[in-house]
C-alpha positions in Angstrom: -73.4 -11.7 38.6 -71.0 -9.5 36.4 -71.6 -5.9 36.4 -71.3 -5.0 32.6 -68.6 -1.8 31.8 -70.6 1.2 31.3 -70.2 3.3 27.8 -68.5 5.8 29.9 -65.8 2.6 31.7 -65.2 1.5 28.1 -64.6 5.0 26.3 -62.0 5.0 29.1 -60.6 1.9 28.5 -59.7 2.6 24.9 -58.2 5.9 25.3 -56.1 4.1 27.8 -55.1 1.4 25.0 -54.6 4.1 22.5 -51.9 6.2 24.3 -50.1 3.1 25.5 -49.8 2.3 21.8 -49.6 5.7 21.0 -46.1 5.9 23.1 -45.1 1.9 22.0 -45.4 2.1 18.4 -42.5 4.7 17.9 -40.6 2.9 20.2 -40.8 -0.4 18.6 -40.0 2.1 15.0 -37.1 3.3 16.6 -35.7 0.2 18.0 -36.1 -1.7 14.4 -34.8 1.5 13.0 -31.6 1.2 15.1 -31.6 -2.4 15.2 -31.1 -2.0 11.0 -28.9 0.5 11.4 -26.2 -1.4 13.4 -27.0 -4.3 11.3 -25.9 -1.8 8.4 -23.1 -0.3 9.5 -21.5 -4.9 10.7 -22.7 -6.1 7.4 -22.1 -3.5 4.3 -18.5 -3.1 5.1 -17.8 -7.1 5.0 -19.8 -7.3 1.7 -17.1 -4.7 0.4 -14.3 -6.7 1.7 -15.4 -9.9 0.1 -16.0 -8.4 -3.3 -12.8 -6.4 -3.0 -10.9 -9.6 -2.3 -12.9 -11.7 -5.3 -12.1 -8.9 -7.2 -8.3 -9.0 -6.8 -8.1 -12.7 -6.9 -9.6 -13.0 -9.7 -7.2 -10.7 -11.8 -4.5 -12.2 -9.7 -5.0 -16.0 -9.0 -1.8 -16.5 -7.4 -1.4 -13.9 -4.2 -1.2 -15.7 -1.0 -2.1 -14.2 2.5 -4.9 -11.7 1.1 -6.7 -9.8 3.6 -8.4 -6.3 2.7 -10.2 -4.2 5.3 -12.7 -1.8 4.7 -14.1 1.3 7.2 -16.9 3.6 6.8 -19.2 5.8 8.8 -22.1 5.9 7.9 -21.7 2.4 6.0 -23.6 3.5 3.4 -21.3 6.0 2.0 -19.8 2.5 0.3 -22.6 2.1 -2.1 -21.0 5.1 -3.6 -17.4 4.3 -3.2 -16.7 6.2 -0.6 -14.9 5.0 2.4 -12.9 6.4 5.3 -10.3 3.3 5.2 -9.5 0.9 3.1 -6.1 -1.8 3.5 -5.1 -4.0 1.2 -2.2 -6.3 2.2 -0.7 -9.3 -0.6 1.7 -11.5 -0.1 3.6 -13.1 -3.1 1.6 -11.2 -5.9 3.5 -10.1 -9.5 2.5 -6.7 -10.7 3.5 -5.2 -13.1 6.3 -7.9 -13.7 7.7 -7.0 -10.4 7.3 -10.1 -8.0 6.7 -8.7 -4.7 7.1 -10.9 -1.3 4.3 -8.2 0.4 3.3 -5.5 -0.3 0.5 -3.2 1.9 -1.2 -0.6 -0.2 -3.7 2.1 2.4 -6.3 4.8 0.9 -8.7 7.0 2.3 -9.6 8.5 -0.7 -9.9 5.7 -3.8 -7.2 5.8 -5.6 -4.5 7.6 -4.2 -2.8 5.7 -1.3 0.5 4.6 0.5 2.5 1.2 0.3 5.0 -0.6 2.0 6.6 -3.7 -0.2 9.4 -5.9 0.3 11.0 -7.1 -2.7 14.2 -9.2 -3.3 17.4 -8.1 -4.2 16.6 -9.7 -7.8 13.7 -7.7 -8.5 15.2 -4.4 -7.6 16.5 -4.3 -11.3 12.7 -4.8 -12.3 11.2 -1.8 -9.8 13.7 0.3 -10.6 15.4 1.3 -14.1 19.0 1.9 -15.0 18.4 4.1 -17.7 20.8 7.1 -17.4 22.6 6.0 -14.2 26.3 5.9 -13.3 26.2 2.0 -12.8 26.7 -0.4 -15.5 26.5 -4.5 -15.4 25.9 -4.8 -11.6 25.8 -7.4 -9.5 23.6 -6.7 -6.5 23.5 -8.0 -3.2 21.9 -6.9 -0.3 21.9 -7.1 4.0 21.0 -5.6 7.2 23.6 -3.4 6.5 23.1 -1.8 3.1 23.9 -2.9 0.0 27.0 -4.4 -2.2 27.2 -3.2 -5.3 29.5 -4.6 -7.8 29.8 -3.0 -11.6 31.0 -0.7 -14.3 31.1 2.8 -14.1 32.0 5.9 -16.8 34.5 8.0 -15.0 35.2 10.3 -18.7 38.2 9.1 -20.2 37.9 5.5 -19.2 35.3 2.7 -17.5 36.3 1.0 -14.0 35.5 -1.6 -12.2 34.3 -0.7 -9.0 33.2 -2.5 -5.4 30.7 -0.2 -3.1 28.7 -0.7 0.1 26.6 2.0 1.3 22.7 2.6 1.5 19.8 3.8 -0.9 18.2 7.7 -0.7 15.1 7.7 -2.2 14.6 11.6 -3.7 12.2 13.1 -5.4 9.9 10.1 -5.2 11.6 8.7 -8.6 15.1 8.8 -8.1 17.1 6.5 -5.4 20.9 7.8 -4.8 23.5 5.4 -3.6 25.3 7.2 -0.7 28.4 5.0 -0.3 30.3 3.6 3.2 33.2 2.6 1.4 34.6 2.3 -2.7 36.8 0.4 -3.8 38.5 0.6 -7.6 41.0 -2.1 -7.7 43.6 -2.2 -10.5 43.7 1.6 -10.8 47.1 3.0 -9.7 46.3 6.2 -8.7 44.1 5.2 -6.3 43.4 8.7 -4.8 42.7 10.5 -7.8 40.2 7.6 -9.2 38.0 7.5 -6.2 37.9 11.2 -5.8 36.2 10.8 -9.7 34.2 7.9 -8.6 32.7 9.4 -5.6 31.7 12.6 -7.8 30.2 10.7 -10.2 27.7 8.5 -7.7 27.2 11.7 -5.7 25.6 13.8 -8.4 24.0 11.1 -10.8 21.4 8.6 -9.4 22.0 4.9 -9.4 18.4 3.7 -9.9 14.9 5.3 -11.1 11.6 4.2 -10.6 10.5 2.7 -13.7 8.3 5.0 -15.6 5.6 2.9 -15.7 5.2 2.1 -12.3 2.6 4.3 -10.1 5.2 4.2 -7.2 6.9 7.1 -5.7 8.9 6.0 -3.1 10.0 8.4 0.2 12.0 6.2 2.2 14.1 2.9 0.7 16.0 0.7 3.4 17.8 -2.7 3.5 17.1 -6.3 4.9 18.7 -9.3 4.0 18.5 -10.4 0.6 15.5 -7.9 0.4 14.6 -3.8 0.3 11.6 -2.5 2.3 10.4 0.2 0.5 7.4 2.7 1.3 5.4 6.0 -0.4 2.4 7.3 -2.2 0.7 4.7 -5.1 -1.8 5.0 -7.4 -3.9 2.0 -6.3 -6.0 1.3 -9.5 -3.3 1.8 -11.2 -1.0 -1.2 -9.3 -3.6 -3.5 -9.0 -5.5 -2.9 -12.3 -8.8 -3.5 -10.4 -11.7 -1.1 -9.7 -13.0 -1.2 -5.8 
C-alpha cells in the first residue's frame, strides 16, 4: 500500500523544483546567449565578405583571384560599417585605365587605406604622368635591377638623346625621381660638359608624377622584371568606385 505525500512532503517538493529551475533557467539564457554570440561574431563577418566581393565583381566583371577579408570585434560594429580590418587583394583588374597584375588595398578605417600593386612596365606611362618632366619620347624597360630608360631630354640650348639605368624615388607621395647608375649621351662631343648638364637636369626635375586623378600616393617604388612593385596610402572608394 502507497503511503500518499503529505501537504507538507509536497510543499517541499516544489520548492525543490523551483530553485533547480530557478538556477537552470539562466543558465540555459546564458548558454543560448553565448551560443548566439559566437554564432555572431563566425557568420556577420563572412556575410560582409560575400557582399564585398559581389560588390566589386559586379562593377568589375573581369578581376581574377578576388579574395577580401573582413575583421571585427564585436561583429556587430559591421552593420554600421565599422570594421577593425578589412583586405582586399585583385589580380588582373583595370582601374582607372591602369591595368594592374595585383594589387592589395588594406583599411582599418573605410576609406583610407594602403596598397601594394604590380604593374607592367607598359602601364607605368598610364599610373604615372609626364607632364612637366625632364623626359621626352621614352622607351621604358624594366629588371631586377632598375630601369632603362631611353629618350629625349631639354638640356637649354639644345635636346639630346640620352641612355640611363638607375632606380625610381618615390617623394612627396606624387612625385617619383629617377636617380641614375650610369648616362650615356652618345653623339655629343663634349662628353663631360653634356652629362654634367644632364645629370643636373634629372637631379632636380622629377621624371614621372602620379597622375592627378589617381587616389595613389606612393612611398616606396622598386623594380622587378618587366614590372614595378609599388606601395602607399589610397583612397579605397575612390580606386574601386564601390561603397563597402
Amino acid at each position: 500500500m502507497t503511503k500518499s505525500k503529505s501537504p507538507a512532503d509536497e510543499s517541499l517538493t516544489k520548492i525543490r523544483f523551483y530553485k533547480r529551475w530557478y538556477f537552470i533557467v539562466p543558465v540555459i539564457l546564458v548558454t543560448v546567449l553565448i551560443g548566439l554570440w559566437v554564432a555572431s561574431e563566425l557568420i556577420i563577418p563572412r556575410v560582409a565578405e560575400s557582399y564585398a566581393k559581389r560588390e566589386i565583381k559586379k562593377k568589375y566583371p573581369e578581376v581574377k583571384d578576388l579574395s577580401v577579408s573582413i575583421k571585427a570585434f564585436p561583429a556587430i560594429k559591421l552593420v554600421f560599417k565599422k570594421y577593425d580590418g578589412l583586405t582586399v587583394k585583385v589580380s588582373g583588374v583595370t582601374l582607372q585605365g591602369v591595368d594592374f597584375d595585383t594589387i592589395v588595398l588594406k583599411s582599418n578605417a573605410w576609406p583610407l587605406g594602403t596598397f601594394d600593386a604590380t604593374i607592367g612596365q607598359n602601364e607605368i606611362v598610364r599610373f604615372f604622368s609626364l607632364k612637366n618632366s625632364w623626359l621626352i619620347d621614352p622607351k621604358l624597360s624594366v629588371d631586377q635591377n632598375g630601369i632603362l630608360i631611353v629618350g629625349n631630354v631639354d638640356i637649354g640650348p639644345r635636346v639630346v638623346r640620352v641612355t640611363a639605368r638607375g632606380t625610381l624615388e618615390a617623394v612627396n607621395g606624387k612625385l617619383v625621381f629617377f636617380r641614375p647608375t650610369d648616362i650615356q649621351v652618345p653623339g655629343i662631343v663634349r662628353q663631360s660638359e653634356a652629362l654634367t648638364t644632364v645629370r643636373g637636369v634629372i637631379d632636380s626635375t622629377p621624371v614621372f608624377i602620379v597622375r592627378e586623378d589617381l587616389p595613389y600616393r606612393i612611398t616606396t617604388i622598386a623594380a622587378e622584371p618587366g614590372k614595378l612593385v609599388i606601395s602607399g596610402k589610397v583612397d579605397l572608394e575612390k580606386a574601386l568606385h564601390v561603397k563597402l
